[in-house]
PDB file of N, CA, C and O in Angstrom:
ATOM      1  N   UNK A   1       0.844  -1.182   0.000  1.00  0.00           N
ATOM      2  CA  UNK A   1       0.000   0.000   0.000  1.00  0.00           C
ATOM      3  C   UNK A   1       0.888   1.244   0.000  1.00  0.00           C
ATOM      4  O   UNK A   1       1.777   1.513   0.808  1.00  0.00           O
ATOM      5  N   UNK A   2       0.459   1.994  -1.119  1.00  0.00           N
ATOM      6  CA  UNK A   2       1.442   3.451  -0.886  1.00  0.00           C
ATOM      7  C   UNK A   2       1.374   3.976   0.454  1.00  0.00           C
ATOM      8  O   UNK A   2       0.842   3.333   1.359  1.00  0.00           O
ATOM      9  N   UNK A   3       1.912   5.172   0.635  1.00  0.00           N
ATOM     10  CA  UNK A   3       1.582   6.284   1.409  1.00  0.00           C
ATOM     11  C   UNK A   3       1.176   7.697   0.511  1.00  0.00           C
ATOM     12  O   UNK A   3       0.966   8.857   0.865  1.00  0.00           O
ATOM     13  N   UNK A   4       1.173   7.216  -0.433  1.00  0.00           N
ATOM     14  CA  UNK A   4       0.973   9.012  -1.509  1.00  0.00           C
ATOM     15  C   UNK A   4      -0.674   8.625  -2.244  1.00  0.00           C
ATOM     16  O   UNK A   4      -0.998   8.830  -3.414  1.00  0.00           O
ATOM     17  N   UNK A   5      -1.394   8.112  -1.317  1.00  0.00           N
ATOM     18  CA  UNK A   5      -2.752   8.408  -1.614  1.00  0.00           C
ATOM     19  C   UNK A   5      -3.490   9.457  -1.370  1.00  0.00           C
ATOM     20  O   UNK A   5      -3.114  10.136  -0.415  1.00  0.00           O
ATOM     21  N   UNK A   6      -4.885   9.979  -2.208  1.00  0.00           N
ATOM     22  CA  UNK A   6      -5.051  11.266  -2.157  1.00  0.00           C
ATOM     23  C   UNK A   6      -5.815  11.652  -0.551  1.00  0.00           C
ATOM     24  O   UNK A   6      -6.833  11.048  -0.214  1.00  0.00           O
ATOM     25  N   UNK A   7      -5.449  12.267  -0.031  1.00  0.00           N
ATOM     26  CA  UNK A   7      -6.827  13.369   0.830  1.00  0.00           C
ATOM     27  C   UNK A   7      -7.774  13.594   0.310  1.00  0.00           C
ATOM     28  O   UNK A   7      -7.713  13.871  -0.888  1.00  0.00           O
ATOM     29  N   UNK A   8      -8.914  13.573   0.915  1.00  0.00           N
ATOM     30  CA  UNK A   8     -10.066  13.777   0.217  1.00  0.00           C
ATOM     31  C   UNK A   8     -11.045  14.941   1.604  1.00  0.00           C
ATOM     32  O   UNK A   8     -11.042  14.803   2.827  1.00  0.00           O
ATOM     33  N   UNK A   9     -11.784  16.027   0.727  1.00  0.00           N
ATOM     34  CA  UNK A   9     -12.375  16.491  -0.477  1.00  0.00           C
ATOM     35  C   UNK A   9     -10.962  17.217  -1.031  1.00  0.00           C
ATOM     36  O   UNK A   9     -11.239  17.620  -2.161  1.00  0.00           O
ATOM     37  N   UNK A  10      -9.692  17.526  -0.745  1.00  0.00           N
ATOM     38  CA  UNK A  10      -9.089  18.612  -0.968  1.00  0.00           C
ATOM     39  C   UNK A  10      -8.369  17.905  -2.316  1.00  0.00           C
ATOM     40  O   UNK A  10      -8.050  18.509  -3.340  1.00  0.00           O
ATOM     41  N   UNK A  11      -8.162  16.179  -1.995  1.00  0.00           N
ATOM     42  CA  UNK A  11      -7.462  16.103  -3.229  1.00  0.00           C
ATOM     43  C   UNK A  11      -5.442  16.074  -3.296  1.00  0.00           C
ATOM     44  O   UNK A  11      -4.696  15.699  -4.201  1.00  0.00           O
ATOM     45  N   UNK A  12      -5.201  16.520  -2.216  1.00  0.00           N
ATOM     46  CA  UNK A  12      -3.864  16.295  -2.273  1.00  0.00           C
ATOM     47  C   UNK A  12      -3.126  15.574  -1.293  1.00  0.00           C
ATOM     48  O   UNK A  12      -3.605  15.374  -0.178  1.00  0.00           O
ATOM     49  N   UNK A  13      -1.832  15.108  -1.669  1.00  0.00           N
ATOM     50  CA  UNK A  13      -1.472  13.761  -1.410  1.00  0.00           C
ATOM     51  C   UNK A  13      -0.853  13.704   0.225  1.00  0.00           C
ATOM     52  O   UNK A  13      -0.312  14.493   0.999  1.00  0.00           O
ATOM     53  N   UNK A  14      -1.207  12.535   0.229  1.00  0.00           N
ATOM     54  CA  UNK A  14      -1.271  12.126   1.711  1.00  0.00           C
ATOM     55  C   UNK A  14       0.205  12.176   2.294  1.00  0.00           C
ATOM     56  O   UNK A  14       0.543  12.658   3.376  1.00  0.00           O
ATOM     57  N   UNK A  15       1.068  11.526   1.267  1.00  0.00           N
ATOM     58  CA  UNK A  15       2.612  11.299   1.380  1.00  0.00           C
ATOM     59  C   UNK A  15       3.448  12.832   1.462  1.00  0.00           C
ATOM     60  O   UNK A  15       4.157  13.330   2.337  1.00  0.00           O
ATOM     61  N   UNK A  16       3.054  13.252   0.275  1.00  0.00           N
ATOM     62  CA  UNK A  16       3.932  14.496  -0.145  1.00  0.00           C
ATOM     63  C   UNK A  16       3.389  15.857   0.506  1.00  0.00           C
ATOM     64  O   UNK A  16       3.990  16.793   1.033  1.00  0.00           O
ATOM     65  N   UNK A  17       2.047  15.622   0.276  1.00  0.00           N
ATOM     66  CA  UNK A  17       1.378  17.485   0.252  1.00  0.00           C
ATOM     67  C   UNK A  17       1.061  17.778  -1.005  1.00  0.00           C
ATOM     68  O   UNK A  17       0.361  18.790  -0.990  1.00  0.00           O
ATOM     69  N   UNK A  18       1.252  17.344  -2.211  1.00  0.00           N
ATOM     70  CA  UNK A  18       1.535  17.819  -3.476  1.00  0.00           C
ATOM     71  C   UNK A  18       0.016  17.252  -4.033  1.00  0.00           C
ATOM     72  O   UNK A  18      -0.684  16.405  -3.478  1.00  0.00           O
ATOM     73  N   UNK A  19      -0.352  18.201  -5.674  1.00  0.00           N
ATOM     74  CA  UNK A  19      -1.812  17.797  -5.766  1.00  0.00           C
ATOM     75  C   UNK A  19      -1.686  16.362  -6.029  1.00  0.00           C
ATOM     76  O   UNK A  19      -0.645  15.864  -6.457  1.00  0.00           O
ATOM     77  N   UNK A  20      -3.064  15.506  -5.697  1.00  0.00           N
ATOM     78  CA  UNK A  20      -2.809  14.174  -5.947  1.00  0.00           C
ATOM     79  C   UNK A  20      -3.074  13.673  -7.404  1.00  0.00           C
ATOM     80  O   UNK A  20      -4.281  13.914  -7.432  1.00  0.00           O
ATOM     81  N   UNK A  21      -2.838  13.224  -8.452  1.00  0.00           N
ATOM     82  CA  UNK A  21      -1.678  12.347  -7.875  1.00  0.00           C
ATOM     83  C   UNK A  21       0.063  13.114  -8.563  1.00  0.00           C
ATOM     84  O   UNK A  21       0.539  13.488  -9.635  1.00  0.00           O
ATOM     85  N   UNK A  22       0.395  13.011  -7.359  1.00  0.00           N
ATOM     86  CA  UNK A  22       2.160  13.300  -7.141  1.00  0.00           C
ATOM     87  C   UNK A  22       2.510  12.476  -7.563  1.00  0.00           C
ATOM     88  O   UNK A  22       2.167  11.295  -7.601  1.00  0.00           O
ATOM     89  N   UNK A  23       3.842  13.476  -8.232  1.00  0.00           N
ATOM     90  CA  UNK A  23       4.837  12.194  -9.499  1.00  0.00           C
ATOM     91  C   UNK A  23       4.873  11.211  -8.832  1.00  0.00           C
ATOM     92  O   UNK A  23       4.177  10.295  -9.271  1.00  0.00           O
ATOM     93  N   UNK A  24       5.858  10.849  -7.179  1.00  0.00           N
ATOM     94  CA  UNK A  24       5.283   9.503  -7.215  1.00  0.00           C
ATOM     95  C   UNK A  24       4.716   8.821  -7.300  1.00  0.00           C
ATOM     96  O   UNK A  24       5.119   7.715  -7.662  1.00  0.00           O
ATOM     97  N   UNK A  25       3.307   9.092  -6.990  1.00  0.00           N
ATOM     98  CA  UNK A  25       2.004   8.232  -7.364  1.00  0.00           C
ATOM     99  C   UNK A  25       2.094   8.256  -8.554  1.00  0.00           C
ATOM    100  O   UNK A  25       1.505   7.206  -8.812  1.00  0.00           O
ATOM    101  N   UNK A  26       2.441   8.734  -9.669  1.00  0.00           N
ATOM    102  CA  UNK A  26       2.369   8.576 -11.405  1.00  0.00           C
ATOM    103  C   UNK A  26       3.312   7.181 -11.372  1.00  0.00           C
ATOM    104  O   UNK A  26       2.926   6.107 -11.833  1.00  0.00           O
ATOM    105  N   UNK A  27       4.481   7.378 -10.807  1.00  0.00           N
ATOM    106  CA  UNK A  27       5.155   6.958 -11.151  1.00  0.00           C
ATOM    107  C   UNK A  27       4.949   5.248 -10.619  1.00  0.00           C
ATOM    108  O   UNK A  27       5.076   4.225 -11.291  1.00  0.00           O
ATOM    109  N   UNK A  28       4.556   5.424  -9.027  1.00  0.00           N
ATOM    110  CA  UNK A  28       3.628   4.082  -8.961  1.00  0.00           C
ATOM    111  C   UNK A  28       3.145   3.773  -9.857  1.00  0.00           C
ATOM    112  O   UNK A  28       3.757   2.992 -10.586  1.00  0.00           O
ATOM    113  N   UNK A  29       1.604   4.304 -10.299  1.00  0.00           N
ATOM    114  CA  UNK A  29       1.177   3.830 -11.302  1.00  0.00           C
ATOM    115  C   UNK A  29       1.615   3.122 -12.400  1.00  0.00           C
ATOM    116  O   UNK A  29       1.362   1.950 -12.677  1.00  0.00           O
ATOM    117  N   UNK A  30       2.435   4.087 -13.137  1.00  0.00           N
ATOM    118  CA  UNK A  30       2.889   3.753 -14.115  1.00  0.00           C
ATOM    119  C   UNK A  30       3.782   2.279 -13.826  1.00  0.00           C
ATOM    120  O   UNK A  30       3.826   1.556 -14.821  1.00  0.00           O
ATOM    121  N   UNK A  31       4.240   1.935 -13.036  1.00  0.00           N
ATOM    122  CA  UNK A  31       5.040   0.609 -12.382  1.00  0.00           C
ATOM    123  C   UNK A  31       3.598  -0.381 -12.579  1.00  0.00           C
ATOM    124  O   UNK A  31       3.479  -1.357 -13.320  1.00  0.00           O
ATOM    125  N   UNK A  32       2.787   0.095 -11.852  1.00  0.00           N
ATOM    126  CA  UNK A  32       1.902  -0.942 -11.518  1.00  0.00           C
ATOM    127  C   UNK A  32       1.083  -1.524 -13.049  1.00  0.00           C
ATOM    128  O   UNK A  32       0.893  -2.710 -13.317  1.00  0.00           O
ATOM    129  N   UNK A  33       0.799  -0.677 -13.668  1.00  0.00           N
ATOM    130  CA  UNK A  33       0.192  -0.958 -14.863  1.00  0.00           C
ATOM    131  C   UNK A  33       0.700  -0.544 -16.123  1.00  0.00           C
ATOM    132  O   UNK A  33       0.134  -0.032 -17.088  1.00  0.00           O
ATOM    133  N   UNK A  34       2.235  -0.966 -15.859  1.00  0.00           N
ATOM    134  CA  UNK A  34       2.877  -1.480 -17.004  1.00  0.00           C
ATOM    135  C   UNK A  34       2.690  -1.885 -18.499  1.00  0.00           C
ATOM    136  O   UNK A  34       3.146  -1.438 -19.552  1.00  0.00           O
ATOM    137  N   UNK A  35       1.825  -2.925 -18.177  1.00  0.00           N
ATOM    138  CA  UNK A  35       1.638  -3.617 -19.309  1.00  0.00           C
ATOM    139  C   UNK A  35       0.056  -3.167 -19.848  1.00  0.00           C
ATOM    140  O   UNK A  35      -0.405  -3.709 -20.852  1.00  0.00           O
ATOM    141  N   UNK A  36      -0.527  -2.393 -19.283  1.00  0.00           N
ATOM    142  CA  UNK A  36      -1.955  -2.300 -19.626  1.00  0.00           C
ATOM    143  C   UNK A  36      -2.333  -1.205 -19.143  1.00  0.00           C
ATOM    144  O   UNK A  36      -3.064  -0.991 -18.175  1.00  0.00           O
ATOM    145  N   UNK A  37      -1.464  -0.017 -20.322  1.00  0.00           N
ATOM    146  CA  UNK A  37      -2.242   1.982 -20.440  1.00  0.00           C
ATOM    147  C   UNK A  37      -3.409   2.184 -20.622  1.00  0.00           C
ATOM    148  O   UNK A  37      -3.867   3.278 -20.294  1.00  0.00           O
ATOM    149  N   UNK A  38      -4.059   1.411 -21.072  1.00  0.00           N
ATOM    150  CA  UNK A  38      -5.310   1.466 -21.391  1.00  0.00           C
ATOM    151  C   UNK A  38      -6.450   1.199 -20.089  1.00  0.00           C
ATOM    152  O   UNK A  38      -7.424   1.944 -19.978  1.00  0.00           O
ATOM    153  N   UNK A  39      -6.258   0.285 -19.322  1.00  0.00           N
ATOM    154  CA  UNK A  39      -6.628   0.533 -18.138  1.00  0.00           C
ATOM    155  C   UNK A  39      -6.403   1.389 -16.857  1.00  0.00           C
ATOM    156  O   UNK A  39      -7.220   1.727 -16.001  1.00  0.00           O
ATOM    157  N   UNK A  40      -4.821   1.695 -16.979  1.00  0.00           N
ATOM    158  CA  UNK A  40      -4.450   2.714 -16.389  1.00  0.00           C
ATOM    159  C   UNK A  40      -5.221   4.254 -16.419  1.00  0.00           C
ATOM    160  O   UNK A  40      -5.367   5.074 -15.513  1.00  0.00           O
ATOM    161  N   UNK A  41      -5.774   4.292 -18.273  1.00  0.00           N
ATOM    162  CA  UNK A  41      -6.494   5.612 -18.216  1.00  0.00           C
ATOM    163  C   UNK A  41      -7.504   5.708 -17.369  1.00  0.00           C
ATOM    164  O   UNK A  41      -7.688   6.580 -16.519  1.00  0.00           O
ATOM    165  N   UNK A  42      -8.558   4.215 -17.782  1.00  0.00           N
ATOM    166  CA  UNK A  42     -10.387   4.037 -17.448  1.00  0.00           C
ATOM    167  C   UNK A  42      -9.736   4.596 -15.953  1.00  0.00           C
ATOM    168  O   UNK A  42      -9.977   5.764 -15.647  1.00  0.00           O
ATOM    169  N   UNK A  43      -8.833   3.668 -14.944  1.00  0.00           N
ATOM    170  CA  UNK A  43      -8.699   3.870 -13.289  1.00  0.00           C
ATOM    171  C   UNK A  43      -8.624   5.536 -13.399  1.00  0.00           C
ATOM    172  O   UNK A  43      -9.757   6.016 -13.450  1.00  0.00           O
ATOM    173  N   UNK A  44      -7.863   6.241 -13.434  1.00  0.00           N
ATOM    174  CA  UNK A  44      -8.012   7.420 -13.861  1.00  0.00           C
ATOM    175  C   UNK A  44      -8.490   8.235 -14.016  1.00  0.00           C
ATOM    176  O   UNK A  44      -8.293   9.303 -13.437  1.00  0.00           O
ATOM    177  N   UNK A  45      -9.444   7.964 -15.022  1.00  0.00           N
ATOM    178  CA  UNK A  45     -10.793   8.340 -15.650  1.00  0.00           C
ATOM    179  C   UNK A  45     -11.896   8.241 -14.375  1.00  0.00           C
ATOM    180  O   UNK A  45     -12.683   9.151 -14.115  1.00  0.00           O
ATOM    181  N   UNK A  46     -11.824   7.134 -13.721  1.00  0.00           N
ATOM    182  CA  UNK A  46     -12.977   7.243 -12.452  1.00  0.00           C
ATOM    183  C   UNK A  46     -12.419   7.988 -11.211  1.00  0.00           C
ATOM    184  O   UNK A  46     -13.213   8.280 -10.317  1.00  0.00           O
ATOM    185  N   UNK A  47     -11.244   8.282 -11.106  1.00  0.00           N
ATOM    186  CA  UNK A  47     -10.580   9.150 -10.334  1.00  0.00           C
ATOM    187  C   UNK A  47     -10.830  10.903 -10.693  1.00  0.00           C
ATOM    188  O   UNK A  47     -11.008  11.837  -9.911  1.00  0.00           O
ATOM    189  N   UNK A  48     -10.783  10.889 -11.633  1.00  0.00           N
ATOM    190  CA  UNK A  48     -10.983  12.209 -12.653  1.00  0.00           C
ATOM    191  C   UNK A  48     -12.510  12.724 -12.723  1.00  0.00           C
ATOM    192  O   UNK A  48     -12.807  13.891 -12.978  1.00  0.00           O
ATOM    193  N   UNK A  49     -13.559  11.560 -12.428  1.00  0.00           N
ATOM    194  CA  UNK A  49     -15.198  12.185 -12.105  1.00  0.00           C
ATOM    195  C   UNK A  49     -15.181  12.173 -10.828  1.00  0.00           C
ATOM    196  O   UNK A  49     -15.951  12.895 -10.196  1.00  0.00           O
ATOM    197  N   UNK A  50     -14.277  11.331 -10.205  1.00  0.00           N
ATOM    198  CA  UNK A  50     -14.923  11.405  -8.713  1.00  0.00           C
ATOM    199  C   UNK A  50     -14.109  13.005  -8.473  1.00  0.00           C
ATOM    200  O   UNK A  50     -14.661  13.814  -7.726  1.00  0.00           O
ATOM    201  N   UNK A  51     -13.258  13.241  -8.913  1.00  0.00           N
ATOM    202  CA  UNK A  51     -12.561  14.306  -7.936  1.00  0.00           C
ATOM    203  C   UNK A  51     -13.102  15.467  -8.219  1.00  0.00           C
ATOM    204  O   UNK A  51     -13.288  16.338  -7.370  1.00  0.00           O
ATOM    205  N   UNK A  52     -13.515  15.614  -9.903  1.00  0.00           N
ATOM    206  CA  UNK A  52     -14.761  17.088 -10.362  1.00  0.00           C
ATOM    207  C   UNK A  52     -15.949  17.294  -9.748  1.00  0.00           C
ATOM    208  O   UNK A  52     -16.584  18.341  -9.872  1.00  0.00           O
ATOM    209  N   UNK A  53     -16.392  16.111  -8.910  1.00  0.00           N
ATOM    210  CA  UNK A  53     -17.325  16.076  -7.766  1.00  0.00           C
ATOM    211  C   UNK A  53     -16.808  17.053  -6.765  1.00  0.00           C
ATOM    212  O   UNK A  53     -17.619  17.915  -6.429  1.00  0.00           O
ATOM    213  N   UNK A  54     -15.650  17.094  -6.232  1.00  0.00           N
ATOM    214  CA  UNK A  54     -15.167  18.098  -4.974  1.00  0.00           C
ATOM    215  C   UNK A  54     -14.478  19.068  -5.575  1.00  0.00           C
ATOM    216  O   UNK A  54     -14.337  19.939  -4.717  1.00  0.00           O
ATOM    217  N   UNK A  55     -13.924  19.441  -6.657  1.00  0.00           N
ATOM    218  CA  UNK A  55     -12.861  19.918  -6.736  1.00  0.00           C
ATOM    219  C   UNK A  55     -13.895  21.113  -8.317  1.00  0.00           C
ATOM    220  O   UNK A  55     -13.530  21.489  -9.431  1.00  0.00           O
ATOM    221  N   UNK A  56     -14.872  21.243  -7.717  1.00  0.00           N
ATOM    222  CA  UNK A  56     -15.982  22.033  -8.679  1.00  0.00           C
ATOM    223  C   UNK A  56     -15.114  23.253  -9.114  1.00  0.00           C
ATOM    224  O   UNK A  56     -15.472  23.445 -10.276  1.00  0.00           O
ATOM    225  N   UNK A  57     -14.071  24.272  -8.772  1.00  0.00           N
ATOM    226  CA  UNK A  57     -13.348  25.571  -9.332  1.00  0.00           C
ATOM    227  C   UNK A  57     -12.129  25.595  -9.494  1.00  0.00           C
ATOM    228  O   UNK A  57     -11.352  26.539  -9.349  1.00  0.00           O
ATOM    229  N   UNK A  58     -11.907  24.379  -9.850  1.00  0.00           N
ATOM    230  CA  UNK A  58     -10.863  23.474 -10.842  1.00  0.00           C
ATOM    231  C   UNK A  58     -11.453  23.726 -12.346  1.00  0.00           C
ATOM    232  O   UNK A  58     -12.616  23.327 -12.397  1.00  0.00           O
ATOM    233  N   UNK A  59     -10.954  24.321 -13.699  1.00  0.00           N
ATOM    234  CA  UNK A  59     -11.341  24.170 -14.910  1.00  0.00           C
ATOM    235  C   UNK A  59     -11.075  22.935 -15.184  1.00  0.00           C
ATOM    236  O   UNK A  59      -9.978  22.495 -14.843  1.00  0.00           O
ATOM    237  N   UNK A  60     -12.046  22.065 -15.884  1.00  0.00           N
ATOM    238  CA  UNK A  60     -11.861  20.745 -16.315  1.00  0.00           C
ATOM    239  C   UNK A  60     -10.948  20.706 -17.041  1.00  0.00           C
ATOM    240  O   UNK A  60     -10.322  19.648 -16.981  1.00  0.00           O
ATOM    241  N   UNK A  61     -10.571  21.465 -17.759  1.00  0.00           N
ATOM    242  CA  UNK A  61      -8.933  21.121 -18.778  1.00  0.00           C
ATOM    243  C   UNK A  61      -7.787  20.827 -17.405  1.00  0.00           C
ATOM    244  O   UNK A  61      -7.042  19.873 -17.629  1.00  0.00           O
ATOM    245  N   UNK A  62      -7.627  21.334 -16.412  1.00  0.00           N
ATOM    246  CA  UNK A  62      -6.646  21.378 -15.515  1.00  0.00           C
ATOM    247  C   UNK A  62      -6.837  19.556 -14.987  1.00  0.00           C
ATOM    248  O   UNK A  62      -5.941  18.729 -14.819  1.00  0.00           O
ATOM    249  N   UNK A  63      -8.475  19.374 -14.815  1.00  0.00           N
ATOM    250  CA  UNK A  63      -8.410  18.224 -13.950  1.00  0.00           C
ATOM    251  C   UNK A  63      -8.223  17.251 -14.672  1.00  0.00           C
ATOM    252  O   UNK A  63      -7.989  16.175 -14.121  1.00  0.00           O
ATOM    253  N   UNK A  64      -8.270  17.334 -16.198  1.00  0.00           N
ATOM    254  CA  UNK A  64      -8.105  16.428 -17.350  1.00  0.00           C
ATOM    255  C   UNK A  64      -6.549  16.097 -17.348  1.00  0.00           C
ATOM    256  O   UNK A  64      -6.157  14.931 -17.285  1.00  0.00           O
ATOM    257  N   UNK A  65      -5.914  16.892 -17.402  1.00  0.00           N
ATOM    258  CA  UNK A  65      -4.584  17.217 -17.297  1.00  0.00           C
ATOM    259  C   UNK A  65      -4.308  16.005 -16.197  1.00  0.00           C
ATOM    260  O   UNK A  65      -4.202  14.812 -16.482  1.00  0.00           O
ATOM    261  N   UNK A  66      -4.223  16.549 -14.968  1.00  0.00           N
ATOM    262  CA  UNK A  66      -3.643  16.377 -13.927  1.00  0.00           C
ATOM    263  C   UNK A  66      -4.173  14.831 -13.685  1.00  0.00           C
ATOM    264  O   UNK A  66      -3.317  14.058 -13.255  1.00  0.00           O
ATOM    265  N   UNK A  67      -5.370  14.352 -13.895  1.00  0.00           N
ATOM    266  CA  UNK A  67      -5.477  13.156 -13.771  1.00  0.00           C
ATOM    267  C   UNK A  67      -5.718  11.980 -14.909  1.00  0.00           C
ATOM    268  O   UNK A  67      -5.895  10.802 -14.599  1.00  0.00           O
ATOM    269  N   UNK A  68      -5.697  12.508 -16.391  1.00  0.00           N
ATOM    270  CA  UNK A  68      -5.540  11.512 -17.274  1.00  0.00           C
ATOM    271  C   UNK A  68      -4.399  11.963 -18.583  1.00  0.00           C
ATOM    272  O   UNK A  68      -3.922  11.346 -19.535  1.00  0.00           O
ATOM    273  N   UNK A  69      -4.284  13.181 -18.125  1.00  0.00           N
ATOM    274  CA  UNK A  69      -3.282  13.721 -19.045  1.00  0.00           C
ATOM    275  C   UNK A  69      -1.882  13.742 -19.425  1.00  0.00           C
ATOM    276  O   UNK A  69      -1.263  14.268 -20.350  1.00  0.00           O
ATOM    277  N   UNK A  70      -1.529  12.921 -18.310  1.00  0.00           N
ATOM    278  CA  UNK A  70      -0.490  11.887 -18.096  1.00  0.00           C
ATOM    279  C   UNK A  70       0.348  10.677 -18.880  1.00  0.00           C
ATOM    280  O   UNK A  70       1.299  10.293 -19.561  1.00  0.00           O
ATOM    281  N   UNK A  71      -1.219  10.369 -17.958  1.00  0.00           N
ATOM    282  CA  UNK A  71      -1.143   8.612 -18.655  1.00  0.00           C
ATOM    283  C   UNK A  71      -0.942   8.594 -19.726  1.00  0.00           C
ATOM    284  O   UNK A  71      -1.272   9.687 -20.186  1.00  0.00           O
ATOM    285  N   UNK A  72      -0.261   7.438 -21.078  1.00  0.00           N
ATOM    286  CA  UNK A  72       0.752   7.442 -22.448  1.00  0.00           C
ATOM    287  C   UNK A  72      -0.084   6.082 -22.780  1.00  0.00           C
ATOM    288  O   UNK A  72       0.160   5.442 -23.803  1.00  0.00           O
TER     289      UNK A  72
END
């Protein structure tokens, strides 16, 4: 289990302070689902509605960014 999971409603990371998810957590990620970007996005992607739920004066290009805009 990490420690750089997000805080919630605020959204930033538990480990660092930094918005979630912090390069390390990318970089987890990206370790963890290696072999399969394509699922990496969808996880992402449900991370990315749940967080426009709290994070309402965030412009969606930013939260697009920050949580699927990443992922390759």
């Amino acid at each position: 289990m990490t420690a750089h999971g997000p805080v919630l409603p605020i959204w930033t990371c538990a480990g660092c302070g930094a918005p979630w998810p912090c390069p390390t957590r990318k970089r987890e990620l990206r370790a963890e689902f290696d072999k399969a970007p394509v699922s990496l996005a969808i996880y992402m992607g449900s991370y990315l509605v749940w967080a426009a739920e709290d994070l309402v004066w965030v412009p969606a290009g930013g939260l697009h960014q920050r949580f699927v805009g990443w992922v390759r």
